[in-house]
N, C-alpha and C positions, 0 to 999 in steps of 0.2 A: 486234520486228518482223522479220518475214522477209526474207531476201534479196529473192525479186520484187520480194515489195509492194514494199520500199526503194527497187528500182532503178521500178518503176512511178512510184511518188510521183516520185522524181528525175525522170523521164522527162516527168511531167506540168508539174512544176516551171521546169523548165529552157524547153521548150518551150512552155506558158503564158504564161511570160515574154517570151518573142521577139515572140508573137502579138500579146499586147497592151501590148506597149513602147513603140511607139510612139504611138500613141492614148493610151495614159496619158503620157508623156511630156508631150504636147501639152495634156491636158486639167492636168497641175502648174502647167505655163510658165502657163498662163491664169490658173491660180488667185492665183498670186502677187500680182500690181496689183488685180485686182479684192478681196484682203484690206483693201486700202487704197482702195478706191471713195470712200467719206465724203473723206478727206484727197484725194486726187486730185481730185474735181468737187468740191470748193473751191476748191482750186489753179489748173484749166483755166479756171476760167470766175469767178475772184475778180475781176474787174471789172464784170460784167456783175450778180454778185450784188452786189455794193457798189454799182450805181447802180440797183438796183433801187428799182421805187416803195416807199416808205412804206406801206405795206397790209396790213389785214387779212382774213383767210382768206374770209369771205362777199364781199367787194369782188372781191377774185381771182377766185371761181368765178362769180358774176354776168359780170363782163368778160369772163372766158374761152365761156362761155355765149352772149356775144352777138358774138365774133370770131370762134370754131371753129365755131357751129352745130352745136352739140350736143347738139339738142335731146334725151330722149331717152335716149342716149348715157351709157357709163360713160366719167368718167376719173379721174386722179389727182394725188393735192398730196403732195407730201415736204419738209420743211421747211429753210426758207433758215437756213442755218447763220449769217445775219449777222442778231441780234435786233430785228424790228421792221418788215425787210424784208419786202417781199411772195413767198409759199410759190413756189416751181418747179414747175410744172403738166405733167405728163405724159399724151400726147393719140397716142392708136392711128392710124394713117394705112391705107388701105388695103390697104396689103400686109403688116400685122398688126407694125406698127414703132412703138415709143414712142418718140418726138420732146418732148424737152423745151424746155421754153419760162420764161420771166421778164416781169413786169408790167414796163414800162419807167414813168420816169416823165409821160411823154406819154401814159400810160394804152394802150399799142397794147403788146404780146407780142413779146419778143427772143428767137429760135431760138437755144438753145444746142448747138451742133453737135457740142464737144467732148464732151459729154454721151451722144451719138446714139452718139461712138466707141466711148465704155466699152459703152453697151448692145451693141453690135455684139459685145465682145469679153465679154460678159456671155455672150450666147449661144452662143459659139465652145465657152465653158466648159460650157454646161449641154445644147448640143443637136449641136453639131460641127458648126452651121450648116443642120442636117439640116431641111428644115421637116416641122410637124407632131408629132408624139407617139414618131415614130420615134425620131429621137436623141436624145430623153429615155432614152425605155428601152435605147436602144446605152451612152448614158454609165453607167447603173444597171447595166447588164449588165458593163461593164469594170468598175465596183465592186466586183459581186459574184464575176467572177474576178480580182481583187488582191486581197481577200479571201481567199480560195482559195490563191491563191501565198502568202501571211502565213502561213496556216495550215499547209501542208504545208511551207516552207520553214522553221517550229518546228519542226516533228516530226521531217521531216529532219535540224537540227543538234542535236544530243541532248548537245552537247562543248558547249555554252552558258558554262559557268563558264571554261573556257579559250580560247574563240573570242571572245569580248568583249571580249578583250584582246592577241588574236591577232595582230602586223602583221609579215609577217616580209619584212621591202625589203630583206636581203641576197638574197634567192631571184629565182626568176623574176617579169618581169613579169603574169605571166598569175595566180600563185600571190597576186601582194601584191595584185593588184583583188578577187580572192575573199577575199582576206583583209578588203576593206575592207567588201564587200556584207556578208559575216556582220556583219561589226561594227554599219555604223550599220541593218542589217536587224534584232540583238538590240537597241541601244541605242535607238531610234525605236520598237519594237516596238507602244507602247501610242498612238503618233501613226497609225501604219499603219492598226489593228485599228478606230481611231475612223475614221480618214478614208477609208477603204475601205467599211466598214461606214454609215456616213450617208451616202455619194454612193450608196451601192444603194439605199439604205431611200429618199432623197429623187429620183431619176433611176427609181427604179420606180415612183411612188408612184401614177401614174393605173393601171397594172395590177395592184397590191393593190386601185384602188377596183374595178376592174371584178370580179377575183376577189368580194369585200366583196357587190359587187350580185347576185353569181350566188348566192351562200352563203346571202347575207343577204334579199335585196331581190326574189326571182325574175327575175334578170336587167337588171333595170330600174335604169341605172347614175344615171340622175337622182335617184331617191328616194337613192341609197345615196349622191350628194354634199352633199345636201340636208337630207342627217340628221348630217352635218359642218358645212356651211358654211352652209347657209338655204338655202331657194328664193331665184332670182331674182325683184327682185318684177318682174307682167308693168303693163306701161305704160298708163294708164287714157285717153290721148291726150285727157286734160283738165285744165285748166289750173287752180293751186290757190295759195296764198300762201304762201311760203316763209317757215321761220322764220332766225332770225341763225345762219349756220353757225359762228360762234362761241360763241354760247352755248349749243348742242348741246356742242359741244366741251367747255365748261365744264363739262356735266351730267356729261359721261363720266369727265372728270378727279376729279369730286366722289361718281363711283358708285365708284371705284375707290379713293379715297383714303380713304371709309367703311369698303368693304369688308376692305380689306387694309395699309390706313396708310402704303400707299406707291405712288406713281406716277409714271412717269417723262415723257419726252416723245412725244409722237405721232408715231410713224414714218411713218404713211402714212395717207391720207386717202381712200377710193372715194369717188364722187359718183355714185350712179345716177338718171339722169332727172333733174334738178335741174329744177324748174316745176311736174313731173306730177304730179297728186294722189296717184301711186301713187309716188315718189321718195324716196329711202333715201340713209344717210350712215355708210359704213362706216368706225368709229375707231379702228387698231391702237397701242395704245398698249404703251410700254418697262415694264417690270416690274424696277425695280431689284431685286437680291438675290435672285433667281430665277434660277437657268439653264435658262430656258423660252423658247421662242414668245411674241410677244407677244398679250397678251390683248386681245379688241377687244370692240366695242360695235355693233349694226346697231340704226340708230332711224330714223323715219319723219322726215322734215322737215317736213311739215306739222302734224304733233302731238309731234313730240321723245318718242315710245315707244321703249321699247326690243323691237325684236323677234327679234332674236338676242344671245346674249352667249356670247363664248367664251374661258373661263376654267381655263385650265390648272393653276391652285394646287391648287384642290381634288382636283385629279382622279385617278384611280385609277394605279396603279403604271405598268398600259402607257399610259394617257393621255400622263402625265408624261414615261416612257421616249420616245413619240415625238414629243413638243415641247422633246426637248432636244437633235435631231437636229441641228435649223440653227444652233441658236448651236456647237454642238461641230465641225460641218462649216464656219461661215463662220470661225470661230475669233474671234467677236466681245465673247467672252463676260466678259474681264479689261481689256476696251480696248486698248490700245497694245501693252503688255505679250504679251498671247496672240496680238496680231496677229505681231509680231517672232518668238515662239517658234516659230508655225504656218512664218512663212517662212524661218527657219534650217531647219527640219525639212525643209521642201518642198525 
């Protein structure tokens, strides 16, 4: 490499870094406690889930159904980590906020508040509080230049074999904190490149769909979700028999446990329209021994069809490459274990 280019790269390097220090900074500090989400809204609200009713998951969504007025309406279940308990219902409020809630056993909905904190600091991480799509893409955009600093901050120290081990604190202060960036900047290097790299891929990801719709779709960003995720089904505003949203569940466990001989627990639950003839029951289930996305299920409630499935085993090389984005970005992927590594690294 030439002199300029060296001192450009440097020049980009250095300055890069100022730019988005602090906003990265900000967006680490967030990441840490929300590693530990599951353990933490155990902990804040172990009481409230310990007195929770006795219930199961059809009882919840009927109740919730006739306290929220929901008619309609999507919302969602995430599973009460105390067995037997009735599921944590999460329910959008007008200013686009999920508000968690618990069956009491009085049959009447406990606001779990501590819950509302984490989301708050959920979104600090993922939007900088920004509403709308913007701070999605501002955080993907600091991704993709930390990215950029990883990468030119390689190429820059080309002394690797002896900077790795470099610490020299008889010198100046100034010399022994460079001394320390190269170090855990070589030794972190393959923590950086991931976690840089999936906060862009997952913080841009509605502007690859819009690119996808232009490319793909003539512009039309609905079909090109659509052809990912399913249509939303649209509301027939007539009223149909629902079937036991547990043993929907049950099917889903049993398409799964066919399929691939192994299934884990159901991370999250949609409910769309629950009543309407036209009502859907979206079921993202754990895929143990996979470092994927969880694979789910969309079936009808009043006939338990399946009308989406989305199944990441099978799938082609980039399928797979970008459903391995979020377990390697939340660090969820070894349990405890890669939680702790992710937050010595951060």
């Amino acid at each position: 490499m030439d002199q300029i280019t060296h001192k450009r790269l440097y020049n980009w390097h250095s300055i890069g870094g100022m730019v988005v220090g602090v906003l990265f900074c900000l967006i680490v500090l967030t990441a840490i406690p929300l590693l530990f989400m599951d353990e933490l809204s155990s902990w804040l609200v172990a009481d409230e889930l310990q007195n929770a009713a006795t219930s199961d998951t059809d009882t919840t969504i009927r109740a919730a159904m006739q306290q929220f007025d929901l008619d309609g309406e999507e919302f969602h279940l995430s599973p009460n980590p105390i067995e037997g308990k009735s599921p944590i219902v999460w329910v959008e409020n007008a200013d686009h906020e999920h508000l968690a809630y618990v069956l009491s056993e009085d049959q009447t909905f406990v606001h779990l508040y501590p819950l509302d904190m984490l989301e708050t600091l959920e979104h600090a991480h993922y939007n900088l509080l920004i509403p709308g799509d913007i701070g999605e893409y501002l955080v993907g955009a600091i991704g993709m230049l930390g990215l950029s600093l990883v990468l030119s901050g390689t190429i820059l120290h080309r002394r690797w074999p002896s900077e790795k081990y470099q610490l020299r604190k008889s010198r100046s202060r100034r010399l022994f904190f460079s001394d320390i960036h190269k170090m855990l900047g070589l030794w972190l290097l393959p923590f950086h490149i991931v976690i840089t790299y999936t906060g862009a891929v997952l913080g841009l990801g509605g502007l690859l769909i819009i690119v996808a719709a232009y490319a793909a779709f003539e512009g039309d960003q609905d079909a090109a979700i659509a052809a990912v995720l399913g249509k939303e089904p649209e509301m027939t505003k007539t009223q149909c028999e629902m079937l036991n949203a547990d043993e929907v569940i049950a099917k889903a466990t049993a398409h799964w446990q066919a399929k691939h001989e192994t299934v884990g627990d159901v991370a999250i639950l949609s409910v769309h329209g629950f009543g309407d003839c036209a009502s859907e029951l979206v079921i993202a289930s754990e895929m143990p021994g996979f470092l994927l996305s969880n694979n789910s299920l969309t079936y009808t409630i009043t006939q338990g069809e399946i009308t989406k499935e989305v199944d990441w085993i099978p799938g082609s090389f980039g399928e797979r490459w970008y459903a391995m984005t979020g377990p390697l970005h939340f660090g969820n992927f070894a349990g405890l274990a890669s939680k702790l590594v992710y937050t010595v690294s951060a």
